[in-house]
N, CA, C and O of each residue as an XYZ file, in Angstrom:
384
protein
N      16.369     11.704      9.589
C      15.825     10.413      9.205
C      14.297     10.495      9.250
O      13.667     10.637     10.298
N      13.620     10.370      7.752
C      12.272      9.837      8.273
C      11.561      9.504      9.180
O      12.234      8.821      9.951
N      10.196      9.648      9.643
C       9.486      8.841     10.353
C       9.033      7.791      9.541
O       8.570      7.968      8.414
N       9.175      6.546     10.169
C       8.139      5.309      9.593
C       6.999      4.891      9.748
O       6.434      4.421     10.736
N       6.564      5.139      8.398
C       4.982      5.095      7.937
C       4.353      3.644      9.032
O       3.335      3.494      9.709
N       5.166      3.065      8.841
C       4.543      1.168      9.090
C       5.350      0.733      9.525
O       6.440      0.948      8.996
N       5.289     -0.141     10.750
C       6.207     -0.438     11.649
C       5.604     -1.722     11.672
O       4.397     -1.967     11.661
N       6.703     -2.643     11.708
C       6.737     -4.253     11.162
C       7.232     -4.631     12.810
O       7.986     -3.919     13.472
N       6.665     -5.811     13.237
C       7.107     -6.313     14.849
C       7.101     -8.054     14.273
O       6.225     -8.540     13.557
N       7.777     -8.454     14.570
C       7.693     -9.830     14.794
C       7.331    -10.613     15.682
O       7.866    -10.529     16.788
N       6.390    -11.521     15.450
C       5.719    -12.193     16.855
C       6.663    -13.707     17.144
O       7.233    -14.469     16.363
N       6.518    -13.703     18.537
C       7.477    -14.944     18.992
C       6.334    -16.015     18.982
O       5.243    -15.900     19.540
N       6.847    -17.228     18.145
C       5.703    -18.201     17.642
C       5.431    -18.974     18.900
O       4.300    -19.069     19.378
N       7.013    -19.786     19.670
C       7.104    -20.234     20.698
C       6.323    -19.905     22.095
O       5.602    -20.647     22.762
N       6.797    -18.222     22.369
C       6.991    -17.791     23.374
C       5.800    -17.667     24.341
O       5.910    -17.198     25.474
N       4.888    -18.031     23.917
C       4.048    -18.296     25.228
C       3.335    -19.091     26.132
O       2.869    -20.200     25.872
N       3.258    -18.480     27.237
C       3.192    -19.752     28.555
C       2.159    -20.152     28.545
O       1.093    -19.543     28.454
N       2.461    -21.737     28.680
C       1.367    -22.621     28.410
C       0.624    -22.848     29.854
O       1.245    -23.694     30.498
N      -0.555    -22.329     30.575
C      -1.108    -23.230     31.563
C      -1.192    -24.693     31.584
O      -1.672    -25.347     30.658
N      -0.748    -25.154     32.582
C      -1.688    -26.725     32.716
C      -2.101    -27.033     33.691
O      -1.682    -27.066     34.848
N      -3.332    -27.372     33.005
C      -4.535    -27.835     34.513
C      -4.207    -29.072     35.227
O      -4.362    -29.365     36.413
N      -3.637    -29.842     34.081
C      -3.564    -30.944     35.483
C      -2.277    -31.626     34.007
O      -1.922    -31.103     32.951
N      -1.816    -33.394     34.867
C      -1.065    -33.804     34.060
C      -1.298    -34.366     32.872
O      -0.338    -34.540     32.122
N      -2.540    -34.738     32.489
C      -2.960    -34.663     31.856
C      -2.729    -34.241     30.153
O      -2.615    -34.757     29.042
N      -2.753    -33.067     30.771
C      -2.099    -31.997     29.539
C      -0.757    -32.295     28.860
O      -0.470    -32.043     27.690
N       0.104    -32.940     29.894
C       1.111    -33.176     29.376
C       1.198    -33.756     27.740
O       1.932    -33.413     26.813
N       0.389    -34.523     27.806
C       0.529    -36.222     26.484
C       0.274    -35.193     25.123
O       0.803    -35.436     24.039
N      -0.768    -33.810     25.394
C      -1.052    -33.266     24.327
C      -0.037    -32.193     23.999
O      -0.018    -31.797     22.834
N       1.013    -31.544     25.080
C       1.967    -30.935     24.908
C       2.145    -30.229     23.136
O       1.937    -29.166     22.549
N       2.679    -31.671     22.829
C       2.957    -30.864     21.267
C       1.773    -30.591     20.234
O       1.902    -30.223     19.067
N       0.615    -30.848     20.910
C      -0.300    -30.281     19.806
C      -0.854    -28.872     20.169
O      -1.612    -28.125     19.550
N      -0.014    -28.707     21.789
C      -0.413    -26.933     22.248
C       0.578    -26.574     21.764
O       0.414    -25.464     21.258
N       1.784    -27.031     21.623
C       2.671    -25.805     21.250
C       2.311    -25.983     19.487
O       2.102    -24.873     18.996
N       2.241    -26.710     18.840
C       2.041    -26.412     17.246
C       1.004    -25.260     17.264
O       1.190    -24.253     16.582
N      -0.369    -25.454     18.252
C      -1.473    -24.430     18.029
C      -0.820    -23.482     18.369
O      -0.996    -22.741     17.402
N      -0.005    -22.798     19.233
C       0.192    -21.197     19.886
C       0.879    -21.364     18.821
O       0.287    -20.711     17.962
N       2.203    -22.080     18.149
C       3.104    -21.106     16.944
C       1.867    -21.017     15.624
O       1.748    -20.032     14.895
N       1.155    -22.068     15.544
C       0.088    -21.338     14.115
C      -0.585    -20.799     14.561
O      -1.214    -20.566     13.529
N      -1.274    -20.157     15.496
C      -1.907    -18.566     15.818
C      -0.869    -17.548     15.825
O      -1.376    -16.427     15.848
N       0.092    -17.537     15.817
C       1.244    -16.656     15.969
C       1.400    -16.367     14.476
O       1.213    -15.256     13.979
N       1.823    -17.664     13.685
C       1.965    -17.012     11.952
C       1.237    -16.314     11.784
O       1.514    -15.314     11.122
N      -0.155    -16.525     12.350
C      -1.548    -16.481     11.644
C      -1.883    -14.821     11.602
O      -2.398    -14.107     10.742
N      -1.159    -14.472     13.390
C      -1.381    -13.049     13.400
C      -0.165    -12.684     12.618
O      -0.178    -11.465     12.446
N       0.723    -13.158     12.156
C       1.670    -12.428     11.694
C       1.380    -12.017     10.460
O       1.601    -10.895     10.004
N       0.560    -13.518      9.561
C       0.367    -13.373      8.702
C      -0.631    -12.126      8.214
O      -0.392    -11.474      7.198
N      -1.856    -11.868      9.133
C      -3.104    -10.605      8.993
C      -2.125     -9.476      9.359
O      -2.332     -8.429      8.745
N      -1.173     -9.471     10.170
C      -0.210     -7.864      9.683
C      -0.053     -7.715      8.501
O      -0.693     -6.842      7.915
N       0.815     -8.505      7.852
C       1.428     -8.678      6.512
C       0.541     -8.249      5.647
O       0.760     -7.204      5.033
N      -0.376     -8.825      5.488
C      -2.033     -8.456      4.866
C      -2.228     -7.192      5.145
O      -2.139     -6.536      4.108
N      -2.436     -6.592      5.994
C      -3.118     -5.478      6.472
C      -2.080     -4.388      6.011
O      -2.462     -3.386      5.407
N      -0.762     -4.608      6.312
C       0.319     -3.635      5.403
C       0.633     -3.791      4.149
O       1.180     -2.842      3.587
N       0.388     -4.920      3.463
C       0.390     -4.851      1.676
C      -0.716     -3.996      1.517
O      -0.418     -2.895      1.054
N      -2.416     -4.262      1.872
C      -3.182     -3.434      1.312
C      -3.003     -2.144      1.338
O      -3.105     -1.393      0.367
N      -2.595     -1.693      3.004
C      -2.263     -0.268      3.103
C      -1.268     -0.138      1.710
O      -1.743      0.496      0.768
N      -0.052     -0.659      1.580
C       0.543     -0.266      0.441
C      -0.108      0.352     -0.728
O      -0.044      1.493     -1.186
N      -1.048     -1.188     -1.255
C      -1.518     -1.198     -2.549
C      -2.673      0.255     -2.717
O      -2.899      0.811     -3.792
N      -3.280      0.649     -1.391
C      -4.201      1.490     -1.590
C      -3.417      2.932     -2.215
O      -3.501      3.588     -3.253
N      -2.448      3.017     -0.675
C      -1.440      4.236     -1.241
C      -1.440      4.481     -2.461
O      -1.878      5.508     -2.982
N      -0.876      3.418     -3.086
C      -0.101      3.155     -4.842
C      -1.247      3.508     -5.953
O      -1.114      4.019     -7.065
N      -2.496      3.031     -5.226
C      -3.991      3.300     -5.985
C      -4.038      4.619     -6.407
O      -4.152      5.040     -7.559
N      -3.907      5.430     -5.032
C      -4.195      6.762     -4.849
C      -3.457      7.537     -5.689
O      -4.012      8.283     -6.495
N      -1.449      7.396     -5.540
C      -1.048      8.010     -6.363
C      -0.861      7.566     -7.683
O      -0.085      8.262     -8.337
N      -1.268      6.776     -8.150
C      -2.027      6.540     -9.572
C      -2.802      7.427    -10.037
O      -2.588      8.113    -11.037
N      -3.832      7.463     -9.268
C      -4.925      8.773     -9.458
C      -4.118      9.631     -9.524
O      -3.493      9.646    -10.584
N      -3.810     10.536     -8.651
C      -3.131     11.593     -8.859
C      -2.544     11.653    -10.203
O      -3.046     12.509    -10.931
N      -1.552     10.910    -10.726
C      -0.882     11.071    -11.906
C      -1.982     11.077    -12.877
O      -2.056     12.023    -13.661
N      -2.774     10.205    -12.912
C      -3.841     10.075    -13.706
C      -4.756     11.333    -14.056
O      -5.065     11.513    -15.234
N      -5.186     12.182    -13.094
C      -6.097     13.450    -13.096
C      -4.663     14.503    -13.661
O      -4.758     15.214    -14.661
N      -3.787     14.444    -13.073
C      -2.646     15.828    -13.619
C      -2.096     15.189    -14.985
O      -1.037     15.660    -15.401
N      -2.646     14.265    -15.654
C      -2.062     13.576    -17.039
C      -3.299     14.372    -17.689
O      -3.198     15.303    -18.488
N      -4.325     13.889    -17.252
C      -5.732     14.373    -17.783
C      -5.961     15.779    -18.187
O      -6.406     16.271    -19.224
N      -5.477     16.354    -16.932
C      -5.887     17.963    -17.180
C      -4.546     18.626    -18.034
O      -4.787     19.447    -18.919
N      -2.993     18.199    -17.705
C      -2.561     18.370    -19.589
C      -2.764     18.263    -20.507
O      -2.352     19.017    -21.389
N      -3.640     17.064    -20.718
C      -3.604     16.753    -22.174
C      -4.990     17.536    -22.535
O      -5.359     17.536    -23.709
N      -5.715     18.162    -21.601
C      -6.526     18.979    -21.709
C      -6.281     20.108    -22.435
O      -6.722     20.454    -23.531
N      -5.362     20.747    -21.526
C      -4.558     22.201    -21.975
C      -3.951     21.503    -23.244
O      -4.514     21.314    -24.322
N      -3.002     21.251    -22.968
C      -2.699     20.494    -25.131
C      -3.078     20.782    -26.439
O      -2.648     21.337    -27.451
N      -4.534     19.891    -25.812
C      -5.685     20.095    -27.208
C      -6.205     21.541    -26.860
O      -6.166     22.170    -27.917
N      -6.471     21.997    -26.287
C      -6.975     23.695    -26.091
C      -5.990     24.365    -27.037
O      -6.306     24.841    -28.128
N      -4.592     24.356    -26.444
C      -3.495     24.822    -27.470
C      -3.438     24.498    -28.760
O      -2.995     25.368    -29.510
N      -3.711     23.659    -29.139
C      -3.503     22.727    -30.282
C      -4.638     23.639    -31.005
O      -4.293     24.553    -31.754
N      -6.004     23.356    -30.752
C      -7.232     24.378    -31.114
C      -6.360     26.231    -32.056
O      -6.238     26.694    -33.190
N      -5.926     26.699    -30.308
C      -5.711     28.277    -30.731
C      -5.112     28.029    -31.517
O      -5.720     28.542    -32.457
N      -3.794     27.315    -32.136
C      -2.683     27.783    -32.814
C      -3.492     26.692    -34.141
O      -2.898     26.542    -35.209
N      -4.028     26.423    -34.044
C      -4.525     26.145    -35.344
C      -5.221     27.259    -36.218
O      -5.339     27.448    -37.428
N      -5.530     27.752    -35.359
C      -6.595     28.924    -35.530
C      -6.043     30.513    -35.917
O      -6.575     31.583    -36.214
N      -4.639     29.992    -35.727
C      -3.637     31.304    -36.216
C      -3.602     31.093    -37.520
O      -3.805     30.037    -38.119
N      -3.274     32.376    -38.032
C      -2.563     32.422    -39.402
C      -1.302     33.235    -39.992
O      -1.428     34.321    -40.557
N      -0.258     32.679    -39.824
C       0.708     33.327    -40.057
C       0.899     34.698    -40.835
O       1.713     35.574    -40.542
N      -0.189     34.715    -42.090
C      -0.429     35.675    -42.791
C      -0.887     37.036    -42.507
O      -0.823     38.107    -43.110
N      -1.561     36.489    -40.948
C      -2.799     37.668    -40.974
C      -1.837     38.450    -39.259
O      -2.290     39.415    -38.643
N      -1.159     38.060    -39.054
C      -0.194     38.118    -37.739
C       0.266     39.592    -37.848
O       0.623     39.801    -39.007
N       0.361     40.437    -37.249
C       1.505     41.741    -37.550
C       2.562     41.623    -36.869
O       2.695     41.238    -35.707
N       3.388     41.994    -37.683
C       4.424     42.126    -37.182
C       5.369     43.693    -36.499
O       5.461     44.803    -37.024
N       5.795     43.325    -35.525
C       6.053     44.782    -34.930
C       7.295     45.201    -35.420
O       8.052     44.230    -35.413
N       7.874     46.255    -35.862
C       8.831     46.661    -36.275
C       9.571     47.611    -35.181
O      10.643     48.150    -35.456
């Protein structure tokens, strides 16, 4: 089995412990837990990000690649294309 390039973790939006300084804190309760789960997407979301680009760069790269080994055939090609133009069937010997 492969090794994996990119390893995907899921963050727990809930899961972390809230200090409270005093009771206070209580009344705002649900506007701490909405903030810890949207910092949680948030990092989830800059993974996500950070592994599409890695993707897209990859995909860049071997683009190139195909791109330069397309290039340097169609190089050789027309080179060929050149010599055998440059033949003449007439003037050819033939070996007996």
């Amino acid at each position: 089995m492969p090794l994996g390039e990119r390893n995907i973790e899921s963050v727990c939006f809930g899961a972390i412990a809230i200090e409270w300084e005093s009771k206070e804190c209580f009344k705002d309760a649900g506007f701490t837990v909405s903030n810890n789960a949207l910092v949680g997407v948030l990092v989830q979301l800059t993974s996500l990000i950070r592994h599409a680009d890695d993707i897209f760069c990859d995909i860049s790269e071997e683009c190139q690649k195909v791109f330069d080994r397309t290039d340097k055939i169609h190089k050789k090609v027309v080179w060929l294309d050149q010599v055998v133009g440059k033949l003449d069937a007439k003037q050819v010997q033939i070996r007996k």
